[in-house]
C-alpha positions in Angstrom: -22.1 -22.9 -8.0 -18.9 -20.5 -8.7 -17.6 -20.8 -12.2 -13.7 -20.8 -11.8 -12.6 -21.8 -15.4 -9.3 -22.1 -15.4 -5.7 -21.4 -13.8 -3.7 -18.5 -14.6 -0.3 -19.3 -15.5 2.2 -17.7 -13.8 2.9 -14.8 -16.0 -0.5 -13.9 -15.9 -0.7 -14.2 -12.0 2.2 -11.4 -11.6 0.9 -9.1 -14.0 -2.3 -9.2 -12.1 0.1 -8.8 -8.8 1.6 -5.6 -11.0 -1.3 -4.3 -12.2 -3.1 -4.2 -8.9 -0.4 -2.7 -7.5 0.0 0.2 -9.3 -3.0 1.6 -8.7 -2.7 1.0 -5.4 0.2 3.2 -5.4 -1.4 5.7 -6.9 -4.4 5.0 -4.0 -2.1 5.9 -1.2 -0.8 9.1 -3.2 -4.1 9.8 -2.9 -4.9 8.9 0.5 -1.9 11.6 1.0 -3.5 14.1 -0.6 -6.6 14.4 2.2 -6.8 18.1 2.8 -10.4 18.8 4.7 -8.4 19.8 7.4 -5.8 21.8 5.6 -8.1 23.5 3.6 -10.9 24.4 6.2 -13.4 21.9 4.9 -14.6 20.2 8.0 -15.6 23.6 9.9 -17.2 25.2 6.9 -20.9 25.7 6.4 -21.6 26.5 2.6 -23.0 23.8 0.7 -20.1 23.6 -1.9 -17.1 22.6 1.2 -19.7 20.2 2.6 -19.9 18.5 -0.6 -16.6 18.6 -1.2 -15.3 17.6 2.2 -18.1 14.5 2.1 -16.3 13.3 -1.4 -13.1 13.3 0.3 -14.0 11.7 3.2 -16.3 8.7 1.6 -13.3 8.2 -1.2 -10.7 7.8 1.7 -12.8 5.5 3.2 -12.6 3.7 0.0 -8.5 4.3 -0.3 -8.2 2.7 3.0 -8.1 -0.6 1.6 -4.8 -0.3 -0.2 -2.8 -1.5 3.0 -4.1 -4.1 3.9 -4.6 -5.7 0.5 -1.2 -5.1 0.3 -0.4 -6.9 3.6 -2.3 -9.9 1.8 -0.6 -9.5 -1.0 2.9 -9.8 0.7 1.6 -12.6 3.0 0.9 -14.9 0.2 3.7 -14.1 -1.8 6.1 -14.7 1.0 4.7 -18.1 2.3 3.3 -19.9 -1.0 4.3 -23.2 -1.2 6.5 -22.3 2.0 9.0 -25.0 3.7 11.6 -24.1 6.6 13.9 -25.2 4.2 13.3 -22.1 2.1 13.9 -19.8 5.4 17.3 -18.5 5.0 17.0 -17.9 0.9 13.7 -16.0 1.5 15.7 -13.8 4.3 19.1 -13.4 2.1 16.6 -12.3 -0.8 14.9 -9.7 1.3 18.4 -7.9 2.4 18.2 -6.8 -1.0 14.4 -6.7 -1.6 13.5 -4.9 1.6 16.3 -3.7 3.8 18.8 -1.7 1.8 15.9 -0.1 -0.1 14.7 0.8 3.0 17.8 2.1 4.1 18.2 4.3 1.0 15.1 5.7 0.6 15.2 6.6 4.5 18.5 8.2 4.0 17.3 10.3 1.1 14.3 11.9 2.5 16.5 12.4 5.9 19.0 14.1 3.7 16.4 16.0 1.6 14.8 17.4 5.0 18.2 18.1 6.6 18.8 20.4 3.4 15.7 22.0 3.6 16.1 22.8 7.0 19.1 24.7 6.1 17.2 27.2 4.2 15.2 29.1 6.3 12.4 30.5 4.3 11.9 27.1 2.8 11.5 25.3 6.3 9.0 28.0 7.2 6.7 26.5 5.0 7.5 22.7 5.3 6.5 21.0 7.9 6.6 17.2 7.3 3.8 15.4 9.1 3.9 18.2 12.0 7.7 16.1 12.3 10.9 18.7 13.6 13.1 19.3 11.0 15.9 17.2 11.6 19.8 18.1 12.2 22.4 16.7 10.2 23.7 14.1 12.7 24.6 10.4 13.4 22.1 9.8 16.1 19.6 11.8 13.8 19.8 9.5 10.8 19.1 6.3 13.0 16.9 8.0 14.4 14.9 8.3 11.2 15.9 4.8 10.8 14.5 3.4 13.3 11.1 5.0 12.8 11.0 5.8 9.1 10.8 9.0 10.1 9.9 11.6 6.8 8.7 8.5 4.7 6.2 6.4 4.0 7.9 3.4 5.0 6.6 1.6 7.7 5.3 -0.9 6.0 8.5 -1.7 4.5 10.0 -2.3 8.3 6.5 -3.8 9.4 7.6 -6.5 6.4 11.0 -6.5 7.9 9.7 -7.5 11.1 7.6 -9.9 9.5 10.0 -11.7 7.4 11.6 -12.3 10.4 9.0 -13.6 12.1 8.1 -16.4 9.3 9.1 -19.1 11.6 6.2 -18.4 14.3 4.6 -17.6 11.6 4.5 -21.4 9.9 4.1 -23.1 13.0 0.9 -20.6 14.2 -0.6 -20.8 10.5 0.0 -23.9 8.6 -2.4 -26.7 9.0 -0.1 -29.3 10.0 -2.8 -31.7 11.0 -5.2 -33.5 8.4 -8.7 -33.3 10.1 -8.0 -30.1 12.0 -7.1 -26.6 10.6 -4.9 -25.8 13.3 -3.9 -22.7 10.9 -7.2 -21.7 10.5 -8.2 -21.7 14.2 -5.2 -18.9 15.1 -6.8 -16.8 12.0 -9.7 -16.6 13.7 -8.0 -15.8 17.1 -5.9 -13.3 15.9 -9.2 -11.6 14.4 -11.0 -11.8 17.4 -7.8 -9.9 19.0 -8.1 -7.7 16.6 -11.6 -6.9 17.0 -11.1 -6.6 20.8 -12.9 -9.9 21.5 -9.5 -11.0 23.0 -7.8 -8.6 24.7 -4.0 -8.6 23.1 -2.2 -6.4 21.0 -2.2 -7.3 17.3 -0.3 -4.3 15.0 -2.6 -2.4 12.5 -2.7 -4.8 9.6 -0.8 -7.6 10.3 -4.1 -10.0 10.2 -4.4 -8.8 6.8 -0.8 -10.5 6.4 -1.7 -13.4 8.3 -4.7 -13.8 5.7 -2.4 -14.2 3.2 0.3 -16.1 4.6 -2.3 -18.4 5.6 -3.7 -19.1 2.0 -0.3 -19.1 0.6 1.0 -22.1 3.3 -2.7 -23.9 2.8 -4.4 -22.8 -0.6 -1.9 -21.9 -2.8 -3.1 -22.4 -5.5 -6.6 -20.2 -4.9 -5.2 -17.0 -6.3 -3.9 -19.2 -9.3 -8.3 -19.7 -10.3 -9.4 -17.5 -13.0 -12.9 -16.5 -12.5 -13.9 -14.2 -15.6 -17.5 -15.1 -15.8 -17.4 -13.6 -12.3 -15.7 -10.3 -12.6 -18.2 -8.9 -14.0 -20.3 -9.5 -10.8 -17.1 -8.0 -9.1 -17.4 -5.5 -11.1 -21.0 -4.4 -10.1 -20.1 -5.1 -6.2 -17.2 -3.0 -6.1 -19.7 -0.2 -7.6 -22.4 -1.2 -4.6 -19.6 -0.9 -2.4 -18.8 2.5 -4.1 -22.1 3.9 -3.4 -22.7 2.3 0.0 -19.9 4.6 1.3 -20.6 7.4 -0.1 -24.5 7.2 0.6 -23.0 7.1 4.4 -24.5 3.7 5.4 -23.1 2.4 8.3 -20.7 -0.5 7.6 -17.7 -2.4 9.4 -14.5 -0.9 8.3 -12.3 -4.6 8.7 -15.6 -6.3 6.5 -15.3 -3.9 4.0 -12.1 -4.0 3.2 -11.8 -7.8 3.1 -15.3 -7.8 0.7 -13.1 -5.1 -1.6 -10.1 -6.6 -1.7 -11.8 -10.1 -2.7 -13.4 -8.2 -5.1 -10.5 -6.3 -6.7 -8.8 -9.4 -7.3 -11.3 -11.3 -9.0 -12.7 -7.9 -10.8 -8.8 -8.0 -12.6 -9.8 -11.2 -14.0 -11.6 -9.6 -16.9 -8.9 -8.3 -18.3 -6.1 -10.3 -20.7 -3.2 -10.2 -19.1 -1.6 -13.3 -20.7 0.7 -11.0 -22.7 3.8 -8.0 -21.8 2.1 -5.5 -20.1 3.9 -1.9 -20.4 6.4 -1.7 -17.8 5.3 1.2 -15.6 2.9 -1.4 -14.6 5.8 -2.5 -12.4 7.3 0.3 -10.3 4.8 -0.1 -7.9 7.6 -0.3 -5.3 9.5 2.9 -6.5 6.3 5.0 -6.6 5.6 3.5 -3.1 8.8 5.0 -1.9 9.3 8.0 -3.8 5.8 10.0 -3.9 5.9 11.6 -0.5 8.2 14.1 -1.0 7.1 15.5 -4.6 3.3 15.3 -4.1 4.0 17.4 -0.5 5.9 20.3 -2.5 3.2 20.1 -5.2 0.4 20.2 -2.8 2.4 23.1 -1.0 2.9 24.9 -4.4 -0.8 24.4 -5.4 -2.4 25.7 -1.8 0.2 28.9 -1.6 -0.4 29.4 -6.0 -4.2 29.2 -5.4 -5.2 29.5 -1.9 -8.1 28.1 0.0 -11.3 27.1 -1.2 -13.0 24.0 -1.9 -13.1 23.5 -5.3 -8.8 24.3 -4.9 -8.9 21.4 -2.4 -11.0 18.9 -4.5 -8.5 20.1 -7.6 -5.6 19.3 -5.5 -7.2 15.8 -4.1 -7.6 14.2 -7.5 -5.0 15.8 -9.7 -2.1 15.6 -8.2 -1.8 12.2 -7.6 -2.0 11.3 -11.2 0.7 14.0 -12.0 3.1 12.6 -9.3 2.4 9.7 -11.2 3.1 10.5 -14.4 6.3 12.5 -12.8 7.7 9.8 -11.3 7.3 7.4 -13.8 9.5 9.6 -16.6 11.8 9.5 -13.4 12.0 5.8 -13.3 12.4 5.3 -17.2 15.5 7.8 -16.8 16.8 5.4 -13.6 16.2 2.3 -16.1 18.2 3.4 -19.1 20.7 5.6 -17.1 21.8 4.3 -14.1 19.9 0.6 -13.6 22.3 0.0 -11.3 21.0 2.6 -9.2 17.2 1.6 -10.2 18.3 -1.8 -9.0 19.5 -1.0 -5.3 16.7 1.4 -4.9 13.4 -0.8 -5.9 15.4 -3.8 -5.0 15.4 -5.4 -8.1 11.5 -4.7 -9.0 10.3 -3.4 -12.3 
């Protein structure tokens, strides 16, 4: 029988939420970091780039289950304890939550790559996700808009799209009958569209959010159980997980990541986190936004400083996430104290 001792109370809950989140962050810095392409890895026949292209490979296998525990994440968030009555506050609160950080963070890395276009022996060597530079221009910046174009932000306007959508949403996913799980039986269609059983088209992830919404409308108060005694167990299957991939056995991407990101959160539970944690813990959202451009001059910088090679590619792989990190988060205690007005239109209100 599972062990759940007790409920978290709600300041333990979001720092969980926090913590997690961080490091997923500093996941998808890494997931931007792949370079077996970049650095010849895939083609190359001594032993050392096959071993180094393998560990790159296996831990982005791993990585990919930042965005869609994200998408769960945001699901339940969104709809726990959700009424239609609660509609138009949730949608005012993500104008400033979602949409004008979106909007600025668009417009900056627009801006930055307008400027850099402007100097031409700096565009010779930029070339953002094989993207054209862009021209400064009206019809340019919507353009990037619309798309996200130079950022990582598509999940923020996959959100967007979703938050409007929370309407459907409810009525598809809440079980509004006793003695049927009317919410539950569209999960299950939309994974079996998903997996191609049913032949519609679902967007990448948004199951994951459904998953969440679902358990937020139905079960809120599941993510609530503490489960210490277990993580421990986590704990050891997160490890099995670990060496499953990287031992190359086959396994379903979609099963995996659900297992992990079960696994994650109940892992968390064996820490305390019943007390402040330290506050970089929260800027989750602002490293989100902000990596892609510094860790894509640092990885630039590192390849023309040191070349090719793979222990260079394996070097830039693990490092330089954790210095964008630390980077960015001496960049976010300078927003706090300095301009937290600023810091408060970017992250919309977060950390």
């Amino acid at each position: 029988m599972i062990h759940l001792e007790s409920r978290l109370t709600k300041q333990e809950f979001y720092n969980k939420v926090s913590v997690i989140s961080f490091f997923l962050s500093i996941l998808i810095m890494s997931i931007h970091c792949y370079n077996v392409h970049i650095y010849g890895l895939s083609a190359a026949e001594d032993p050392l780039s096959r071993a180094a292209a393998h560990f790159e490979i296996s831990a982005n296998k791993l990585e990919a289950v930042c965005v869609p525990m994200f998408y769960v994440i945001s699901g339940y968030l969104f709809f726990r304890g959700f009424t239609p009555e609660q509609l138009l506050p949730k949608w005012k609160r993500r104008i400033f939550t979602l949409l004008i950080p979106y909007v600025l963070w668009c417009t900056l890395s627009y801006l930055f790559y307008v400027l850099v276009s402007l100097i031409p022996p700096v565009a010779a060597r930029v070339n953002p996700e094989s993207t054209k530079l862009p021209s400064l221009s009206f019809a340019s910046w919507l353009s990037c808009l619309r798309s996200a174009t130079y950022t990582p932000l598509w999940f923020l306007s996959s959100l967007m799209v979703l938050t409007l959508l929370a309407p459907v949403i409810w009525l598809l996913f809440r079980n509004h009958l006793k003695k049927v799980p009317t919410g539950f039986i569209f999960l299950l269609i939309s994974f079996l569209i998903k997996e191609g059983i049913i032949r519609l088209h679902v967007p990448y992830n948004v199951t994951n959010y459904f998953i969440g919404a679902y358990i937020g409308m139905n079960h809120p108060g599941l993510p609530f159980r503490r489960a210490k005694k277990l993580s421990v167990y986590a704990g050891i299957g997160i490890l099995l997980v670990i060496i499953s991939v990287f031992t190359g056995l086959p396994q379903d991407t979609e099963i995996r990541n659900l297992l992990l990101i079960g696994l994650i959160w109940i892992f968390t539970d064996h820490f305390d986190l019943d007390r402040d944690i330290p506050w970089f813990f929260r800027i989750s959202f602002f490293l989100y936004c902000a990596h892609l451009i510094p860790l894509t001059i640092l990885d630039k910088l590192f390849l023309i400083t040191f070349g090719k090679g793979p222990v260079q590619a394996l070097v830039s792989y693990v490092m330089n996430p954790p210095v964008i990190t630390v980077f960015l988060t001496g960049v976010a205690f300078l927003l706090r104290k300095y301009l937290p007005g600023v810091w408060k239109l970017l992250t919309g209100s977060r950390g």
